[in-house]
N, C-alpha and C positions, 0 to 999 in steps of 0.2 A: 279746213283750217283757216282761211281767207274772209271768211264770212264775220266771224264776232270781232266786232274791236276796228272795223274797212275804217271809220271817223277817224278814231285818234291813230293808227297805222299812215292815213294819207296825211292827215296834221303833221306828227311828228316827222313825216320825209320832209316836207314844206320847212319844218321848223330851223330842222337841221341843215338847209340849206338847196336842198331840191326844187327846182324849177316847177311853179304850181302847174305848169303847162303840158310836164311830163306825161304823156299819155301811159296810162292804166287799163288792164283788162281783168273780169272776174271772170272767171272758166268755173262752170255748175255740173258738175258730173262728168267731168273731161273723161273722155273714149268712151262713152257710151252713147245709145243711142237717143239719150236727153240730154247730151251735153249741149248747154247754152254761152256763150261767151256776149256781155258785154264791156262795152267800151267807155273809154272816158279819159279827163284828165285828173291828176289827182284833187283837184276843186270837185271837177263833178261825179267822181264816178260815187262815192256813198250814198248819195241824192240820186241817182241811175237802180244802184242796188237793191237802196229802198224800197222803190216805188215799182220795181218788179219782183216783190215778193218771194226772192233765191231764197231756197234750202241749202244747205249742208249734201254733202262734202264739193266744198269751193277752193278754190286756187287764186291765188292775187299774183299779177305777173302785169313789174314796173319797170317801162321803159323801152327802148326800140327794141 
C-alpha cells in the first residue's frame, strides 16, 4: 500500500505542515523472511525507495 504515490504522500505531509526532518521508514514484506525496512526523512526517503527497486506489498510508517 505504501509504495505507489511515497512522492506526493511525503510532499503533501511537508505541505500540510510536517517537519521535512520527520523521519520515515518503508517496510517491504513486513514479517517475512524478505522483509526490508528502509529509512529516511520525508525529503529523502522517495529518492532511498527509488533507487532500491521495492516491490509491493509495502507499509509507509511516519514518525517516532
Amino acid at each position: 500500500m505504501g509504495l505507489t504515490g511515497i512522492d506526493a504522500s511525503c510532499r503533501e505531509l511537508i505541505g500540510h505542515g510536517m517537519p521535512a526532518s520527520t523521519m520515515a521508514a518503508l517496510v517491504q514484506q513486513g514479517t517475512t523472511r524478505n522483509q526490508r525496512v528502509l529509512t529516511g526523512d520525508l525529503t529523502t526517503l522517495p529518492s532511498i525507495v527509488d533507487k532500491a527497486q521495492v516491490k509491493a506489498p509495502t507499509l509507509i510508517i511516519v514518525g517516532d
